[in-house]
N, C-alpha and C positions, 0 to 999 in steps of 0.2 A: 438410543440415539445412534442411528446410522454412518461409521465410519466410513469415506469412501476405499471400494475396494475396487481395482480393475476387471474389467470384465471383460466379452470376449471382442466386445467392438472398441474396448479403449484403449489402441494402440497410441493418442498421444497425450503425453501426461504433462504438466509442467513441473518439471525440475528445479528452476531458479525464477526470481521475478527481478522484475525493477522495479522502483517505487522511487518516483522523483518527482517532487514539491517544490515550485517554485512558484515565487515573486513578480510581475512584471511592475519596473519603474513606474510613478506614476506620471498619465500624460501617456503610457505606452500599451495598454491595456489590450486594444481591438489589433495593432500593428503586432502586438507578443501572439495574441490569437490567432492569427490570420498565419503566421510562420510559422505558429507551432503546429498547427493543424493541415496546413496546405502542404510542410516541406517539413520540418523537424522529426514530426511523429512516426515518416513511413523513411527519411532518408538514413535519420540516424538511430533507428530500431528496424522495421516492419519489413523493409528489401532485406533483413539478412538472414542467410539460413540458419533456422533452429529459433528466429523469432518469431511465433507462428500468433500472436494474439496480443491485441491492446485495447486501453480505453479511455477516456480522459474525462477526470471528474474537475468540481467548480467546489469552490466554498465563500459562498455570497455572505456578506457580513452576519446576516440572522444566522446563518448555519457557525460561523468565528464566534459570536456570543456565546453556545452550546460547549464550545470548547474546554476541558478540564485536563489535569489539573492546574492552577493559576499558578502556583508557586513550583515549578517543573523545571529540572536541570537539563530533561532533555533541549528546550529551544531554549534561546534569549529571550524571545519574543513570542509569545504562544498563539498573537493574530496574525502572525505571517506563513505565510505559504498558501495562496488562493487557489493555484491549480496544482491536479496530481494529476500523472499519467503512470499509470501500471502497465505491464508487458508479462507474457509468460513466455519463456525458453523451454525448449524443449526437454525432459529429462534424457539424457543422457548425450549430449550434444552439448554441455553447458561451456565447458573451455572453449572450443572452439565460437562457441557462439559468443561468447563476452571479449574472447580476443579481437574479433571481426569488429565488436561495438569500441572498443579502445581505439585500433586503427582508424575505423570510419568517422568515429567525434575527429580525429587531430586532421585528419583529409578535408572535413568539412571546416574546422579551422582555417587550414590553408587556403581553401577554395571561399573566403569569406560567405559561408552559408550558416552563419549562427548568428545571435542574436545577442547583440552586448547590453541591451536594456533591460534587466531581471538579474532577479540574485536566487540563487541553487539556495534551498531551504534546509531541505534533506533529498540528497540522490544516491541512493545507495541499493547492489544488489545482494538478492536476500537468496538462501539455501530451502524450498517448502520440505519443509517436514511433517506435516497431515493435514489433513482437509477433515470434516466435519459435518453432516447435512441435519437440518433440523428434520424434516421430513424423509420415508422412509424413499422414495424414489424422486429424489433432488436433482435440482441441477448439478452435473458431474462438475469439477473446478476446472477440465480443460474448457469448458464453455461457458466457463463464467462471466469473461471478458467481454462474452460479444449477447450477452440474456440483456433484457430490457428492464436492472433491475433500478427498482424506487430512488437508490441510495447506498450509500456504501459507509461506513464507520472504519476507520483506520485506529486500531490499538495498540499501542509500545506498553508492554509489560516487562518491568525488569526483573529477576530475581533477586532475591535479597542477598548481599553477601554472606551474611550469618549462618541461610540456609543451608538444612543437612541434605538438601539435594543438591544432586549435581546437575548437570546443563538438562542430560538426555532424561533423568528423571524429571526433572521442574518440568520440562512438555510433557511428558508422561501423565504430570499432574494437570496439565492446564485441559490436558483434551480429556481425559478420562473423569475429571469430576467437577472443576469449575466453569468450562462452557456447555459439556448439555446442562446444568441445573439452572442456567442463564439465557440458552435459545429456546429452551421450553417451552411450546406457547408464544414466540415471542414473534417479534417481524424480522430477529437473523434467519433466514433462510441456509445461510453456509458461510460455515469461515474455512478459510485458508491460512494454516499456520505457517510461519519460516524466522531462520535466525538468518543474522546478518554476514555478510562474506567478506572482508574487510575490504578497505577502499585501496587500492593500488598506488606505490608512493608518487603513479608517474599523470598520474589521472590527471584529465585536465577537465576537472571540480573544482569549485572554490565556494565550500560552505563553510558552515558554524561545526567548532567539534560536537562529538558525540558521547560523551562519559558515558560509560557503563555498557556500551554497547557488544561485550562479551557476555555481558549475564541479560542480553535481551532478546524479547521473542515478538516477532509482530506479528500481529489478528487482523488479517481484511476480513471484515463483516460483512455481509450483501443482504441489503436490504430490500424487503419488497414492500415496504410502506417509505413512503416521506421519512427523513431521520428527525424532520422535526417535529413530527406528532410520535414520533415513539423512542425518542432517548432517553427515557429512561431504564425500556433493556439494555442499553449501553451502559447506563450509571449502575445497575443489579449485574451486569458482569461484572464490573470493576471491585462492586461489593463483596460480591463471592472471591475472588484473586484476594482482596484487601484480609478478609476474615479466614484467609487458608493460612498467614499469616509467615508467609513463604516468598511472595512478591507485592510489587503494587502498581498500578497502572500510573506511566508518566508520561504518556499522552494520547488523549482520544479526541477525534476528532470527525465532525460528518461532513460528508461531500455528498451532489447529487451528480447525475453527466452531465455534460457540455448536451447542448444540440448543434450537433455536427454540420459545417457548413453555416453556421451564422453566428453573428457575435453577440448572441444573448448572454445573458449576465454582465458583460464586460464597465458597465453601467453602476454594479451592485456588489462589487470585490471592496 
């Protein structure tokens, strides 16, 4: 199972992501769309240097049904959060780039260019720590953002406090033995592993907390099938994590994209 390695044309790697899950009001759905795709997406990420890549996924109610697990500390609520949009940062550019994204959220504030109808689910920026490919010449993960792929699986795996591993070993474990024996064969094509980088006391976020989110590692999955004809390689990862007896998965979830420029799905959250 092909770790990625740099090579000699992959001079831009992602460093850090964002991974923000939000809500729009209801009654507010195509007007949340319409801001976040025409103006949010490129104003308060994609203009700034060292954000070089994004993509915005949908979780139409059948895909929220899919959702596990039910009884989960991480959300309050396990059917909220309908849209994600991911970003990649640049590796080595990541301060300066995350500072630009603090200043620029509170500018756009000022400048009344945000959108007060949606509630922040989880938005938070993550540290990548390895990538993954099922196949031996994959899609690399700087280009994962912008591949045409089926669907995406988003997985919160915590570590157990108990465990005799520590942070860097628990990844150690997740990539070396419990997801190849999980993309094997399956429709993940590449995950993208990272831990989280804590939320800044001045952020102007206003989510749900986060428990545990020191002993957590999240998995973007990329799918090249529909997630809803093949989750249950997502339920057979979880299994393998669950039976390493080490961690447990406490939230996974599938998304497909947006179609960019229209307000499909907005109909179906």
């Amino acid at each position: 199972m092909p770790t990625f390695q740099p090579g000699p044309f992959d001079n831009v790697l992602p460093g850090t992501l964002l991974f923000t899950l939000v809500e729009p009001h209801t009654g507010h759905e195509v007007a949340y769309n319409r801001w976040y795709e025409r103006d949010h997406f490129y104003a308060g990420c994609l203009i700034g240097a060292g954000w070089f890549a994004g993509t915005r996924w949908v979780a139409t109610r059948d895909l929220k049904d899919l959702r596990f697990p039910i009884d989960t500390a991480f959300l309050p609520d396990l059917g909220a959060g309908s849209y994600l949009a991911t970003y990649w940062v640049q590796k080595g550019v990541e301060q300066e780039a995350i500072a630009w994204g603090s200043t620029q959220v509170k500018w756009l504030h000022e400048n009344e260019r945000m959108f007060a109808e949606r509630d922040h689910i989880h938005t938070l920026m993550y540290a990548v720590r390895w990538s993954l490919n099922r196949d031996e010449d994959g899609v690399p993960p700087a280009l994962a953002l912008d591949h045409p792929w089926a669907g995406l699986a988003s997985i919160m795996i915590d570590r157990d406090e108990s465990s005799e591993l520590d942070s860097k070993a628990f990844s150690a474990w997740l990539r070396d033995e419990c997801v190849p024996a999980a993309i094997s064969g399956s429709a993940i094509e590449l995950v993208v592993a990272s831990t989280p980088i804590a939320l800044p006391k001045d952020a102007p976020v206003f989510q749900p907390p986060n428990p545990g989110e020191e002993r957590r590692t999240l998995l973007l999955c990329f799918l090249d099938e529909d997630p809803r004809g093949c989750w249950q390689a997502i339920h057979d990862l979880a299994h393998q994590v669950q039976a390493g007896g080490r961690g447990q998965v406490v939230y996974a979830a599938p998304f497909i994209p947006t179609i960019v420029g229209t307000d499909t799905y907005t109909d179906q959250l």
